[in-house]
C-alpha positions as CSV (number, residue, x, y, z in Angstrom):
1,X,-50.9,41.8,29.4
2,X,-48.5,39.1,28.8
3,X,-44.5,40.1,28.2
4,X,-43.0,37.5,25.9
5,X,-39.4,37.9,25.7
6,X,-38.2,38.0,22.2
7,X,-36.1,35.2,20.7
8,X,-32.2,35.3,21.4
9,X,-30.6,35.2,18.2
10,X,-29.3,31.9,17.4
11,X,-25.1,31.8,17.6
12,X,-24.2,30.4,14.3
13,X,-21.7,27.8,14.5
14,X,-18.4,28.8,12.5
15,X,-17.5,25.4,11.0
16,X,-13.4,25.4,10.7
17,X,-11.1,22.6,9.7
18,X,-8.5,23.0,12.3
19,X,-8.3,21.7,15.7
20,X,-6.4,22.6,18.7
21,X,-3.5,20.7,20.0
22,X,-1.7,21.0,22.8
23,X,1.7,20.4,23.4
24,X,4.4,21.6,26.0
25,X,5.9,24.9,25.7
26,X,9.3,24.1,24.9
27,X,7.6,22.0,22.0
28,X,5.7,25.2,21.2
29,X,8.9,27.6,21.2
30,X,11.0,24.9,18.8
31,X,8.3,24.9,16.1
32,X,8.0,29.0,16.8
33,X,11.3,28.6,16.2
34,X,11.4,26.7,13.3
35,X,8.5,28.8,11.6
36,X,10.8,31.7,11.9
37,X,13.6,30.5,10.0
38,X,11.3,28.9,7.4
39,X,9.5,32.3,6.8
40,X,12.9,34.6,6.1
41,X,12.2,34.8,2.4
42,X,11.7,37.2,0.3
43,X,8.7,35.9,-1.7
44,X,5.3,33.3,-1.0
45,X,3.0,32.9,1.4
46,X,4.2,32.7,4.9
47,X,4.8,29.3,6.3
48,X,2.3,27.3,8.7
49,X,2.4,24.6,11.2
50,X,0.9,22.4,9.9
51,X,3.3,22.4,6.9
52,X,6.0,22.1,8.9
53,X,4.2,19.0,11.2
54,X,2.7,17.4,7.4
55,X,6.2,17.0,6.1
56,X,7.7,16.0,9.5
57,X,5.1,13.4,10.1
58,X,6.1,11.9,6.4
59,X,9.4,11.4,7.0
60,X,8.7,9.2,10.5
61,X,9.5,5.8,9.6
62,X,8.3,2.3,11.7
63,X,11.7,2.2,13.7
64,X,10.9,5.9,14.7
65,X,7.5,5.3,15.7
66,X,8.6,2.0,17.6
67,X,11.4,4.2,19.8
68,X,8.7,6.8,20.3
69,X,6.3,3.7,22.0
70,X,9.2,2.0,24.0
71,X,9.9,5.6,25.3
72,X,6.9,5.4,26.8
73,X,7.1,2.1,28.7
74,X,8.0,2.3,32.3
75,X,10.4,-0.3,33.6
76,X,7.2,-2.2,35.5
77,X,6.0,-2.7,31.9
78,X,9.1,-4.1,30.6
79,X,9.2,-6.4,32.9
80,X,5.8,-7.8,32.6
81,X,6.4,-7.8,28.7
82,X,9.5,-9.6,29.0
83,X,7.5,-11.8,31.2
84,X,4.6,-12.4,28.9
85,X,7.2,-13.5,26.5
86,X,9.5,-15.4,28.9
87,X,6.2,-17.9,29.3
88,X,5.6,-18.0,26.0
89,X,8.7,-20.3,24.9
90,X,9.4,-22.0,27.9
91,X,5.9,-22.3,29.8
92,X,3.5,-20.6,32.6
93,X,5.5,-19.7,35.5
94,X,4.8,-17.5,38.4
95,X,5.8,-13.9,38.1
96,X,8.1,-14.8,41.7
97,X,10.0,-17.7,39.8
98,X,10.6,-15.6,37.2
99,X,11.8,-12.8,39.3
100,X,14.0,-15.5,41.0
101,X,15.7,-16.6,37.5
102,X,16.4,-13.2,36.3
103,X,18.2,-12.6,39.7
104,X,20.4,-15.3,40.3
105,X,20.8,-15.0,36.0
106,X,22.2,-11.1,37.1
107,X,24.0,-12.5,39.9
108,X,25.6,-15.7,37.9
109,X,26.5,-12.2,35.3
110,X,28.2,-10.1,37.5
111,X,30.5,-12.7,39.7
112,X,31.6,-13.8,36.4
113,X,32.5,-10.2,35.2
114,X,34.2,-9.6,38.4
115,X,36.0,-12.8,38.6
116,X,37.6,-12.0,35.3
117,X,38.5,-8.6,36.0
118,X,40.3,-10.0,39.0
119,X,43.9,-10.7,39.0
120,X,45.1,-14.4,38.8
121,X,47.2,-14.6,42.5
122,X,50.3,-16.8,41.3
């Protein structure tokens, strides 16, 4: 005689419209935060984070978004934009010559700064 195992059940999937995010844990704690305060009323429904993101997220505006990217840059990246748009307007260099202008551009800057800071000797 032959055993067959009876079929598992099938799991059903529980279809939800949320998704998890994750974020640091002071970010966490400031929205926990936030929730708190929002909630200290006497009547409604209790306040959820994605209300309080939703409304945050409306208010961003272009300049915000743009400091939020150069945040991100690392000084390696700056230089090879400013780079990229250094050869633009005045032609293909190498990255070396270009290293070598903005140098002796930084050095020109700062003896001038310190020559006028310096007193005149009569």
């Amino acid at each position: 005689m032959e055993l067959s195992k009876p079929n598992p059940p099938k799991k059903q999937i529980k279809k939800t419209n949320t998704t998890p995010i994750r974020v640091f844990k002071a970010t966490a704690k400031t929205l926990k935060s936030m929730i708190q305060k929002l909630d200290k009323k006497s009547f409604g429904r209790k306040v959820r984070v994605d209300d309080l993101i939703l409304k945050s997220l409306s208010l961003l505006e272009d300049k915000h978004l743009e400091e939020i990217r150069d945040a991100t840059l690392s000084n390696t990246d700056k230089l090879e934009i400013s780079y990229q748009e250094y050869c633009k307007t005045h032609g293909q260099i190498s990255k070396d010559e270009y290293l070598g202008r903005l140098l002796s551009d930084q050095k020109s800057a700062i003896e001038g700064t310190a020559n006028e800071t310096r007193p005149e000797s009569l």
